[in-house]
C-alpha positions in Angstrom: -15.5 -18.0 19.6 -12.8 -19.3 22.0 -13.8 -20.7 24.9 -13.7 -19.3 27.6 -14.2 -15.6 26.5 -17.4 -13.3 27.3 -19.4 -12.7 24.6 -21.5 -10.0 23.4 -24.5 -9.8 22.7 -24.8 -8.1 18.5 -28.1 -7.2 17.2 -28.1 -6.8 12.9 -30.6 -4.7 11.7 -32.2 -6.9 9.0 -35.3 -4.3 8.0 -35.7 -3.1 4.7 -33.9 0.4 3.9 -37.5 2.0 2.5 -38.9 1.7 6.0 -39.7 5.4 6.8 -39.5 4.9 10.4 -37.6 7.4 12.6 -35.6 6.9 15.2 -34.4 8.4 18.4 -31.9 10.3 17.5 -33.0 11.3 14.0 -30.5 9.2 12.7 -30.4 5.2 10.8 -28.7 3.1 13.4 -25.1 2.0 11.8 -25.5 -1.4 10.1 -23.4 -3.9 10.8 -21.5 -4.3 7.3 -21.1 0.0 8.0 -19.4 -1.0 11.3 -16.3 0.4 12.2 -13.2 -1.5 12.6 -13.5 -2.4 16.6 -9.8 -1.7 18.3 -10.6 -3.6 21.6 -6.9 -5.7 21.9 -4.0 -5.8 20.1 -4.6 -9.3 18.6 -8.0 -7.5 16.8 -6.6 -4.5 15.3 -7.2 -6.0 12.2 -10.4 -7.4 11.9 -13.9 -5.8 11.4 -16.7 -7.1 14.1 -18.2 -8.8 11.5 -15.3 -11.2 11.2 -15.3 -11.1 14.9 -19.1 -12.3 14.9 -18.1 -14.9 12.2 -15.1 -16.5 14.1 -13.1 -16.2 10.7 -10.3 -13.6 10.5 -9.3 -12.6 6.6 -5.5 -13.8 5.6 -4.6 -10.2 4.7 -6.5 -7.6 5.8 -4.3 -4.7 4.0 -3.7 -6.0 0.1 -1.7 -3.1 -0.7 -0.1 -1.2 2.4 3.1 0.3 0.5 0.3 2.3 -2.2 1.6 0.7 -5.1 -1.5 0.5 -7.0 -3.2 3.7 -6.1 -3.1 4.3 -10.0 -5.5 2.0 -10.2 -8.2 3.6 -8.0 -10.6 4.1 -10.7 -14.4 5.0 -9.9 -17.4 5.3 -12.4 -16.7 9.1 -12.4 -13.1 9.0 -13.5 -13.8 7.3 -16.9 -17.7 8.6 -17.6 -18.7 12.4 -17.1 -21.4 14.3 -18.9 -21.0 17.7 -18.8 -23.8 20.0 -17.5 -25.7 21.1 -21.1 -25.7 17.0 -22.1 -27.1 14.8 -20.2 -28.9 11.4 -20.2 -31.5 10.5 -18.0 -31.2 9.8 -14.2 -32.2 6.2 -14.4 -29.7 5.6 -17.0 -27.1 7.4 -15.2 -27.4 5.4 -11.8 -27.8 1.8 -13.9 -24.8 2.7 -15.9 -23.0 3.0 -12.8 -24.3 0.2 -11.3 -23.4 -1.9 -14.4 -20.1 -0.3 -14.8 -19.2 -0.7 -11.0 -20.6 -4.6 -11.2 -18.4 -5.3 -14.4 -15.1 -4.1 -13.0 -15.3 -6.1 -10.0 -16.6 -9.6 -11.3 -14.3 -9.2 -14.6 -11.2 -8.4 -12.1 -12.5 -11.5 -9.7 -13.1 -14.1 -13.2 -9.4 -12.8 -15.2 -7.7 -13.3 -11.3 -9.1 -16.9 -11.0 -7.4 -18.0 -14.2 -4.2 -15.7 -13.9 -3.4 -14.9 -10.0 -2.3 -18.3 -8.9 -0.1 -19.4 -12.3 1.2 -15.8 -11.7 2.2 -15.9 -8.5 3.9 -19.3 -9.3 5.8 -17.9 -11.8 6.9 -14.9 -9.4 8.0 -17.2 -7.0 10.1 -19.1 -8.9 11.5 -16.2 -10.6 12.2 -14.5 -7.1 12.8 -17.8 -5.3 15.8 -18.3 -8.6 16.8 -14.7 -8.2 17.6 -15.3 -3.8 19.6 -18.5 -4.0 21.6 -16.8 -7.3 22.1 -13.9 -4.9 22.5 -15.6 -1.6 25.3 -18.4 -2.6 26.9 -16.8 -6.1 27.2 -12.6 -6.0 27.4 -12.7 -1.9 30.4 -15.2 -1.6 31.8 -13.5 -4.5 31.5 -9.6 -3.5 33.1 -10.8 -0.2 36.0 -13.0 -2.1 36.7 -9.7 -4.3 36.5 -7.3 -0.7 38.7 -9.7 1.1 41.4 -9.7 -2.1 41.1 -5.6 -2.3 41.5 -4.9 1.0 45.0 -3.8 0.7 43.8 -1.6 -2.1 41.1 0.0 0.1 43.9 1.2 2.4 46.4 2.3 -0.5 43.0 4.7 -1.7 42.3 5.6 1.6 46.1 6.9 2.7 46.0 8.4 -1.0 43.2 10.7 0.0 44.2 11.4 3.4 47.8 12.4 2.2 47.1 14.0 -1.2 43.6 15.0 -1.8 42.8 16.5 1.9 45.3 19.0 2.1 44.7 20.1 -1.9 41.0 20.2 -1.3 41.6 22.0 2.3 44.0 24.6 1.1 41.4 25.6 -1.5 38.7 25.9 1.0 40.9 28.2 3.3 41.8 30.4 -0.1 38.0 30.3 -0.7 36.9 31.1 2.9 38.1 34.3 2.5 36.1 35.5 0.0 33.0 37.4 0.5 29.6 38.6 -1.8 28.1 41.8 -0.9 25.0 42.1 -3.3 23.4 45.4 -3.3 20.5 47.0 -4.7 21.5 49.6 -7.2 
């Protein structure tokens, strides 16, 4: 925390999820890793209070804000379904989940380690190549060939102004007589 600030006070509800106590309002209390993102200042909007308990805020919070991978949204239940008259047992249902779930992510996380960071390299040099060919070769080059037409851009544009709007005009006023009654017979 910054100096300075008030702080509050943040209990974490550490107890076991078996306990069979109630509470007050029939309901668990929210745990803290549950916890809603808290929208107290502007500088926040983008942390949980967890980070804000941990005086660490993420790099990116949002990974993929534009939706460009929401193909890849893929739960247990999208790849594995047993239909109603086949079915295994419950406790080999929720471990194959479990499993399944637990693969994904730590197979993602291990194949990321080894290709994010030579693939992002290579993506920057690639787009880092692609900018400067852009910015110092096509640019001055697009502008050379506007700045040589230019006197061709007017030529096209008195063309159309003397030739071309007064055909196309002409045909609109012959056509804007015409008029389609449609009937049911």
């Amino acid at each position: 925390m910054m100096k300075g600030e008030d702080s509050e006070e943040v209990e974490i509800d550490l107890r076991d999820s078996d306990d069979s106590e109630e509470f007050d309002n029939g309901e668990e209390p929210q745990t803290l890793w549950r916890a809603t993102p808290a929208l107290e200042e502007e500088d926040n909007i983008h942390t949980t209070t967890l980070v804000e308990i941990s005086d660490t805020k993420p790099l990116i919070n949002v990974r993929d804000p534009r939706g460009i991978n929401d193909c890849l949204k893929v739960s247990f239940e999208d790849v594995i379904a047993e239909p109603v008259s086949v079915r295994s047992g419950d406790r080999v249902w929720i471990w194959s989940n479990a499993l399944f779930e637990v693969s994904r992510v730590w197979i993602y996380r291990i194949v990321t380690v080894f290709l994010a960071v030579p693939m992002a390299i290579i993506s920057g040099f690639i787009f880092a190549i692609l900018s400067c060919f852009h910015i110092w070769m096509v640019g001055p080059c697009i502008q050379c060939v506007l700045i040589g037409t230019r006197w061709l851009q007017s030529l096209w544009s008195i063309v159309l102004d003397i030739i071309v709007r007064p055909f196309l005009m002409s045909a609109g006023k012959c056509c804007g007589g015409l008029s389609v009654h449609l009937a049911k017979e």
